[in-house]
ROVEX-66061 format. One line per 4 residues: number of its first residue (from 1); their letters; for each residue x, z, y of C-alpha. Coordinates in nm, 2 decimals. Example, Ala and Ser with C-alpha at 12.3 -4.5 7.8 and 13.67 -1.06 7.14 Angstrom:
! residues 2
1 = AS = 1.23:0.78:-0.45 ~ 1.37:0.71:-0.11
This chain:
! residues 278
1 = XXXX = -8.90:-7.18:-7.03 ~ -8.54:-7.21:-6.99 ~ -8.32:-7.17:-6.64 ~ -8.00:-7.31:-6.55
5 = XXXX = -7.80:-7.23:-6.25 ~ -7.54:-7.46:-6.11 ~ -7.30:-7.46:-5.89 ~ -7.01:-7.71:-5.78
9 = XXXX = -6.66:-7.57:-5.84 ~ -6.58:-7.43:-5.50 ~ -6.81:-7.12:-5.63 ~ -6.51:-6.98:-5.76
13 = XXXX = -6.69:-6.87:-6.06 ~ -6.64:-7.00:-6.40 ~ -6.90:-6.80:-6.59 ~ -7.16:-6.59:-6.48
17 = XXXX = -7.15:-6.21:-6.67 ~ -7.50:-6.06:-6.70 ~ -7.70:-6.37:-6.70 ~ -8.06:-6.34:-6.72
21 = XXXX = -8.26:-6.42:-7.05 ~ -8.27:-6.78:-7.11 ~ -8.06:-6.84:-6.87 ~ -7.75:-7.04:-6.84
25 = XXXX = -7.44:-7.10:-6.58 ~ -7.23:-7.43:-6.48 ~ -7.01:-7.56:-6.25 ~ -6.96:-7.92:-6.17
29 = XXXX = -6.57:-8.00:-6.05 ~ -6.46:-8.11:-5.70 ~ -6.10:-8.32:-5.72 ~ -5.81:-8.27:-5.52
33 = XXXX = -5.63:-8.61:-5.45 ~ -5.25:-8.54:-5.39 ~ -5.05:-8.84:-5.37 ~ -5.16:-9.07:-5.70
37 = XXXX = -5.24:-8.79:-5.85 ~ -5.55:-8.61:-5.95 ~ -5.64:-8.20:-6.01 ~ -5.97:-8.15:-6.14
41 = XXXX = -6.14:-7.85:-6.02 ~ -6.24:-7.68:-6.36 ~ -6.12:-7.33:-6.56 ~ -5.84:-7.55:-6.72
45 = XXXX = -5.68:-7.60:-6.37 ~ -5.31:-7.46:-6.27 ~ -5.35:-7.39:-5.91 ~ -5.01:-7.26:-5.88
49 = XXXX = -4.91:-7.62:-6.00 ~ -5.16:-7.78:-5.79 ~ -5.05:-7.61:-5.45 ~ -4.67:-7.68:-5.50
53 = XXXX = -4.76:-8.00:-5.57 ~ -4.95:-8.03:-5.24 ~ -4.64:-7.86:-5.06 ~ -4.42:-8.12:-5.21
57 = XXXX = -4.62:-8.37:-5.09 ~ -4.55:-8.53:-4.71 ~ -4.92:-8.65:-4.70 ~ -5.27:-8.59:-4.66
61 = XXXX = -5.44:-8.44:-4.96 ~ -5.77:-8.48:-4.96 ~ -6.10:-8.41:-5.20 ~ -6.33:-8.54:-5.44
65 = XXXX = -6.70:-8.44:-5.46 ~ -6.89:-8.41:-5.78 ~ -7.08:-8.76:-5.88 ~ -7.46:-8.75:-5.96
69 = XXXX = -7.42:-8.83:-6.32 ~ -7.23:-8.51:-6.36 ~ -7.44:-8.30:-6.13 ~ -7.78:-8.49:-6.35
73 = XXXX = -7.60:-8.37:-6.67 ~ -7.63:-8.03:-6.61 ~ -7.96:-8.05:-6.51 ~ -8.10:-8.21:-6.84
77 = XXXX = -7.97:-7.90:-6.96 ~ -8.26:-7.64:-6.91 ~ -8.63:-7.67:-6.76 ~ -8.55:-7.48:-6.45
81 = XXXX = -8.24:-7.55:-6.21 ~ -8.11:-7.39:-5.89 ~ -7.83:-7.56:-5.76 ~ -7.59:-7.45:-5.55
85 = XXXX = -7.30:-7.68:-5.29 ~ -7.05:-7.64:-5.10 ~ -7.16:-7.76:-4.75 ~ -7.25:-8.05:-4.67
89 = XXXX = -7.02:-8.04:-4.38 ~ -6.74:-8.00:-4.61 ~ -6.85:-8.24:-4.86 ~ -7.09:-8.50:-5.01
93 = XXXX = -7.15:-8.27:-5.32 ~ -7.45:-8.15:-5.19 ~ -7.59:-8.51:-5.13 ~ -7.46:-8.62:-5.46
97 = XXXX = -7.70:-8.30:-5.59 ~ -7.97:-8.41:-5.43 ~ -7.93:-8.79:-5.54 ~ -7.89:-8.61:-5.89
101 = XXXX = -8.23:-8.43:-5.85 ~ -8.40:-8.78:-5.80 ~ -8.24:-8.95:-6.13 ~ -8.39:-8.64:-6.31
105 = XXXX = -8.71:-8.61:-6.19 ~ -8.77:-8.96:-6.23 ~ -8.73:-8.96:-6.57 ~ -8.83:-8.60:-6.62
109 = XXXX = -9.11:-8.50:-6.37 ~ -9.19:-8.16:-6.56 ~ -8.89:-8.03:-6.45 ~ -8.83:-7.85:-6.16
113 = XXXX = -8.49:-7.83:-5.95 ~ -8.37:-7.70:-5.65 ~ -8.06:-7.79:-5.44 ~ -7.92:-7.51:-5.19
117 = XXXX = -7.73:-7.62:-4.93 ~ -7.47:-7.31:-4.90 ~ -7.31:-7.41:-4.56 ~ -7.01:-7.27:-4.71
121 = XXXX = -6.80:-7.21:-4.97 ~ -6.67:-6.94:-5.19 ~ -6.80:-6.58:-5.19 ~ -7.09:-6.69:-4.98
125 = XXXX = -7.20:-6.91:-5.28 ~ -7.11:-6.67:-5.56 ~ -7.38:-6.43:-5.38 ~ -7.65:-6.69:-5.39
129 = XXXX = -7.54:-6.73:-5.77 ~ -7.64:-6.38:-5.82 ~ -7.91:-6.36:-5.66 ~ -8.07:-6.63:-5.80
133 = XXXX = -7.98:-6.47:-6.15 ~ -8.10:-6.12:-6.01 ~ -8.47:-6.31:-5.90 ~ -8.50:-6.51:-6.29
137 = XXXX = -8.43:-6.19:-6.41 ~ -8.70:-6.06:-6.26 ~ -8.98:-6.29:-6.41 ~ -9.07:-6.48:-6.08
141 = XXXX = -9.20:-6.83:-6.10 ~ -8.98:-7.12:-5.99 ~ -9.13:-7.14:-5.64 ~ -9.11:-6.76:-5.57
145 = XXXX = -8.76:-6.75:-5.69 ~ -8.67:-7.06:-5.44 ~ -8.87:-6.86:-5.10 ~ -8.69:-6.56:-5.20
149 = XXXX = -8.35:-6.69:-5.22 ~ -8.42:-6.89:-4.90 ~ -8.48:-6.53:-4.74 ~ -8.15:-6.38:-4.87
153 = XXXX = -7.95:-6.60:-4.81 ~ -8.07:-6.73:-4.48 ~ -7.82:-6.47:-4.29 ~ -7.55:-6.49:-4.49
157 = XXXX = -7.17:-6.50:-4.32 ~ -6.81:-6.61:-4.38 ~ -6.50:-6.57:-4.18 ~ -6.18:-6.69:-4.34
161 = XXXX = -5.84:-6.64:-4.23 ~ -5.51:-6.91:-4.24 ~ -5.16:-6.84:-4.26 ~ -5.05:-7.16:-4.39
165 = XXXX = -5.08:-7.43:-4.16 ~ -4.96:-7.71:-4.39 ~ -5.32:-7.92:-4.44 ~ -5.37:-7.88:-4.06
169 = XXXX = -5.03:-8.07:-3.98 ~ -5.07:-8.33:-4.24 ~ -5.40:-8.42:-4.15 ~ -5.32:-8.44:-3.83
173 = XXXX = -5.55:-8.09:-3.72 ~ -5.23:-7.97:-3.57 ~ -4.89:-8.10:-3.45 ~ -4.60:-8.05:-3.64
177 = XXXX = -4.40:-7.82:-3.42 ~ -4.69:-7.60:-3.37 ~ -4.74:-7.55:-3.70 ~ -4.36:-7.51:-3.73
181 = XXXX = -4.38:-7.24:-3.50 ~ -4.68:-7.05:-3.61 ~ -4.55:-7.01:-3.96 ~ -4.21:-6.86:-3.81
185 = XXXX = -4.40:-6.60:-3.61 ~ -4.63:-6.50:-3.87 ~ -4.91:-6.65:-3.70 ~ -5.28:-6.64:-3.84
189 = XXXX = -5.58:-6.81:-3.80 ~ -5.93:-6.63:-3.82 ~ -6.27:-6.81:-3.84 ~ -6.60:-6.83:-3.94
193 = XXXX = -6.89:-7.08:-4.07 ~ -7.07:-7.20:-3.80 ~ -7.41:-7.25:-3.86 ~ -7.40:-7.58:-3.92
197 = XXXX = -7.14:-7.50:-4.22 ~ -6.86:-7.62:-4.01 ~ -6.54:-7.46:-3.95 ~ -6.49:-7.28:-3.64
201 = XXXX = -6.13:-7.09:-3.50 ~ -6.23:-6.75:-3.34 ~ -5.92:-6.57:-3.29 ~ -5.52:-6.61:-3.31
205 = XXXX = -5.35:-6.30:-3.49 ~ -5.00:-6.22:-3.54 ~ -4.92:-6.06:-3.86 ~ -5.15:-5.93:-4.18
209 = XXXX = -5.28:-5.57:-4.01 ~ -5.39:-5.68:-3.72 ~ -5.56:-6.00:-3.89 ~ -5.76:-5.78:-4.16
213 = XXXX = -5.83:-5.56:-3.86 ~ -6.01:-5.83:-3.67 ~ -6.18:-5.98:-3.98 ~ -6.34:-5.58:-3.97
217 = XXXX = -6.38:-5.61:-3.59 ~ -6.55:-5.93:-3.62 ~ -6.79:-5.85:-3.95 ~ -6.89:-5.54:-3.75
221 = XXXX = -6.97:-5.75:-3.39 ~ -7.18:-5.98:-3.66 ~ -7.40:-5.66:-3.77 ~ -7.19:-5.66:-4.12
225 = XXXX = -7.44:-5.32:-4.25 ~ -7.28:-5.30:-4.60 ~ -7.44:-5.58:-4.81 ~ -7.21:-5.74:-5.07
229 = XXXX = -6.93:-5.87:-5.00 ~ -6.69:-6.16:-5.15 ~ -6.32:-6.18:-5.08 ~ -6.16:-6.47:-5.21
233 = XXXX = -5.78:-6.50:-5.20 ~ -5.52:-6.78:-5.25 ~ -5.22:-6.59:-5.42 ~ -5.27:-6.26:-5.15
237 = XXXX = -5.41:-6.03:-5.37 ~ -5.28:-5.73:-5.17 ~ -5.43:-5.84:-4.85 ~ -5.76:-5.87:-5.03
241 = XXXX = -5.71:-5.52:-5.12 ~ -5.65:-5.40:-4.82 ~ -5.92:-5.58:-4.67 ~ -6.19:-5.41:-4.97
245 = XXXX = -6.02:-5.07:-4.87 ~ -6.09:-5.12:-4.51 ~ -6.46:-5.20:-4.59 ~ -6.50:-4.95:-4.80
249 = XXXX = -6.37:-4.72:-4.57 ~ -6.59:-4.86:-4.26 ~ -6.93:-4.93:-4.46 ~ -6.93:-4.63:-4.80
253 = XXXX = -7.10:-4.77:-5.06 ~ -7.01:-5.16:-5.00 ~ -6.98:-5.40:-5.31 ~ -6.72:-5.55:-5.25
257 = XXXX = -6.57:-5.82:-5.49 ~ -6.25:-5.99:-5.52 ~ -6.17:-6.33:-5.69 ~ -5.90:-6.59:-5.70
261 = XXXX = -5.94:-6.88:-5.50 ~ -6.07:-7.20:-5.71 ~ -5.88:-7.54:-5.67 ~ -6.08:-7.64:-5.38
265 = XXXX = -6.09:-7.33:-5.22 ~ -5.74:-7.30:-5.21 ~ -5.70:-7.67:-5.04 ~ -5.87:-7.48:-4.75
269 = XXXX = -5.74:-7.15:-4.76 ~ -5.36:-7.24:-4.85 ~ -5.16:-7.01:-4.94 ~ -5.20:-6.65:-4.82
273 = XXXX = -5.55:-6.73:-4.68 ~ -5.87:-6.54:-4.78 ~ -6.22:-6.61:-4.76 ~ -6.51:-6.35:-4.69
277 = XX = -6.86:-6.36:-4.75 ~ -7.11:-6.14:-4.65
């Protein structure tokens, strides 16, 4: 019996080390529209390239989600699937997933797939990803590997925080002077998921410190006890650093990961932002 886990390309991950025995990994792109042209979300992308383009560019940008032909392709590929989207706030990926599940089964009933909603994006998903890995590993049946996940990842958290404002001017999220302003006084945005897997503004911060300081503040009022943790960054490696430091520091013996921001990660984060999931 073979198992495939797949994710859409806000994951952040491009392969999956460590995967358990007959087990394989994909990722389905999302697009970023900028302008006429297109980026697709995969390992060959130039996200540098793609976020000048974007600051280049006096419009909206806006996203692409996967189709169901390319989310059912992956799932012809093993006898066993657990897929993973971005939100379904965020995106139609996860519908597209689900209309995906239905071609399949149709044709294949043996099969057996399930679609997790992540109600996020990012490290949040790369979590479930592991997880799910960590439970086939184990030798569970499909439907024991599905409650289980369910269970994990039912409290799972994200807070995120801005310091480019760029995609909130252009699509008209924020006015133009604001946003001119903010940048010039090194103003940041913290936030979170809500539970709904939309995004909410907690807290204004001025400057990196005290932003990493109330992303700690916050994971702590949240009951943050040292499960794994996920930073994703859009070119701000340091502050990702400093941010594992700090949690390491607060919570000894936290796993705490760091990863580049995918295409469609950064189109939310922007430059300088980071995501956290917990």
């Amino acid at each position: 019996m073979s198992w495939m886990i797949v994710a859409d390309s806000s994951c952040e991950l491009r392969s999956l080390p460590d995967a358990a025995p007959d087990t394989g990994f994909a990722t389905v792109p999302l697009k970023i529209r900028v302008g006429d042209r297109e980026f697709v979300d995969n390992a060959a992308l130039d996200v540098a390239v793609m976020m000048a383009e974007m600051r280049n560019y006096n419009g909206a940008s806006t996203t692409a989600c996967p189709s169901p032909e390319e989310w059912a392709e992956k799932f012809l590929m093993a006898d066993r699937i657990i897929a993973v989207t971005i939100s379904s706030n965020l995106s139609g990926s996860y519908n597209s997933a689900m209309i995906a599940k239905e071609m399949v089964l149709e044709s294949h009933p043996d099969k057996k797939i399930y679609v997790l909603d992540s109600l996020s994006t990012g490290g949040e998903m790369v979590l479930a990803i592991r997880k799910a890995n960590e439970l086939i590993g184990q030798g569970l049946e499909f439907e024991d590997v599905v409650k289980e996940l369910e269970v994990y990842y039912a409290p799972r958290q994200v807070l995120f925080a801005l310091s480019c404002f760029d995609n909130l001017v252009k699509n008209g999220r924020m006015s133009r002077v604001v946003g001119f302003v903010a940048g010039k006084m090194g103003m940041r945005i913290v936030g979170r998921g809500s539970d709904e897997g939309k995004l909410e503004m907690l807290h204004k911060t001025r400057g990196e410190t005290r932003t990493l300081a109330f992303i700690l503040e916050e994971m702590d009022r949240r009951g943050y006890q040292g499960t794994p943790v996920v930073i994703s960054h859009c070119f701000n490696e340091n502050a990702a650093h400093l941010l594992r430091h700090g949690i390491e520091a607060k919570w000894p013996g936290a796993d705490v990961t760091i990863l580049p921001c995918s295409g469609l990660t950064s189109f939310y984060a922007q430059d300088g932002g980071i995501i956290v999931g917990y």
